[in-house]
C-alpha positions in Angstrom: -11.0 -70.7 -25.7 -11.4 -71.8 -29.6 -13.2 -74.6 -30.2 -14.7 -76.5 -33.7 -18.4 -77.0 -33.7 -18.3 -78.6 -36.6 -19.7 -75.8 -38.1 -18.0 -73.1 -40.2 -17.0 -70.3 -39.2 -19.4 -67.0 -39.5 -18.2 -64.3 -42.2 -16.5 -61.7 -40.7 -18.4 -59.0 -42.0 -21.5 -60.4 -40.4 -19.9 -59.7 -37.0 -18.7 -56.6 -37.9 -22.4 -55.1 -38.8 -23.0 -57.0 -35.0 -20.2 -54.5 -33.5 -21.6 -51.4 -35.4 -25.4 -52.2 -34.7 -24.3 -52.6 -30.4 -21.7 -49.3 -31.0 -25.0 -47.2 -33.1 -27.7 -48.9 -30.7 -25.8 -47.5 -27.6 -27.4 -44.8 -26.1 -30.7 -45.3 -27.4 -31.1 -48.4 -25.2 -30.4 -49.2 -22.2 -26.2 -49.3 -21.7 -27.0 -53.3 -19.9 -28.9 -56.4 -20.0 -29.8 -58.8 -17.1 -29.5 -62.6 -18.0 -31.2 -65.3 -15.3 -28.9 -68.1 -14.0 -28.4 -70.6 -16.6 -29.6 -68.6 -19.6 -28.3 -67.1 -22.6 -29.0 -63.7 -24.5 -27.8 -63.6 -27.8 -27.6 -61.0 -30.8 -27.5 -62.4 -34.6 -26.7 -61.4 -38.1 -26.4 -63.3 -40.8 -24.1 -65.8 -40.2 -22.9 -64.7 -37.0 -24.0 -64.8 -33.5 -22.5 -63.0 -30.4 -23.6 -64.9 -26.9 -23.5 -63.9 -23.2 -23.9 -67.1 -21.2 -25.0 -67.3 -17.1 -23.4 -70.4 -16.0 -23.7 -69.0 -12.4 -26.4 -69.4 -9.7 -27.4 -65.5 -9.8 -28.7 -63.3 -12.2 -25.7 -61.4 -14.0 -26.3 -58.0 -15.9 -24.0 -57.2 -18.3 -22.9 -54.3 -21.0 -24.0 -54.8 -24.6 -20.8 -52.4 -25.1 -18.6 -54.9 -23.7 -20.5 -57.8 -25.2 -19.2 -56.6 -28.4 -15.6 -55.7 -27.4 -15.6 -59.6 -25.9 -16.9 -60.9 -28.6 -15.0 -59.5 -31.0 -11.9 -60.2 -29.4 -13.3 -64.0 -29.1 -13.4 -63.7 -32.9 -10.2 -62.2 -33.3 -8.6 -65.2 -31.9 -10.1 -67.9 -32.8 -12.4 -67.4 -36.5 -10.2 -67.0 -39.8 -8.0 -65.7 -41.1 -6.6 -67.3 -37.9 -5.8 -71.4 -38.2 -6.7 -74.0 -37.8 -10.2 -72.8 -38.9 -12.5 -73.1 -35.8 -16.3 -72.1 -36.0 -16.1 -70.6 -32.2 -14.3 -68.0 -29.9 -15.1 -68.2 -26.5 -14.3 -66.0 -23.4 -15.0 -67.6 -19.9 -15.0 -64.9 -16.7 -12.3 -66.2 -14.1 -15.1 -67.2 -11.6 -16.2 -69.4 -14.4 -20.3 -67.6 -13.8 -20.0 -66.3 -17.6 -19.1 -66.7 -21.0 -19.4 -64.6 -23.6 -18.3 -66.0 -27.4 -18.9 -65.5 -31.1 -20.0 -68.5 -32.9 -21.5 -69.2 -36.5 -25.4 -68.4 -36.6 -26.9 -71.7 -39.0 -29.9 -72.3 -40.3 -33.6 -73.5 -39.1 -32.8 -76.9 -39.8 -28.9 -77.0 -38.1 -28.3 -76.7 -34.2 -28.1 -73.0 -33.4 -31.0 -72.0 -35.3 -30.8 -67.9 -36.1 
């Protein structure tokens, strides 16, 4: 799903160092996180921010691997040089208990604070 935030986009590059921080990072953490029902864990850099959402009733544990590979591939789709330009790429699990996404990481004073 690509949607407009009203936001631009996050620079590509950005999300890229967020693909090669998860890639170097693995196997020096653990390989999964767990996220609580209705909650969020999120990854940032510079402009960019890569988001696992529990929209489910149960904790969910996920792979920061696949994180990366999801979000990515939420990118891919939706952020430039793809058009129209939309500032969010969004990947919803079939049961419709997760999302994962890439969206642009904005300042203090905006509505997704870094």
């Amino acid at each position: 799903v690509c949607a407009d935030l009203g936001l631009l986009p996050p620079v590509t590059e950005d999300c890229q160092q967020l693909v090669n921080a998860i890639t170097i990072l693995n196997g020096q953490i653990p390989p999964e996180f767990t996220v609580d029902a209705n909650h969020v864990q999120t990854i940032s850099f510079g402009t960019c921010r890569f988001f696992f959402e529990n929209v489910g009733p149960q904790p969910l544990t996920y792979c920061w691997l696949s994180l990366a590979q999801t979000a990515s591939a939420a990118a891919s789709a939706c952020l430039p040089p793809s058009q129209p330009v939309l500032s969010e790429g969004l990947c919803i699990s079939s049961d419709e208990t997760w999302e994962v996404g890439c969206v642009a990481c904005v300042s203090l004073l905006q509505y997704l604070p870094c």
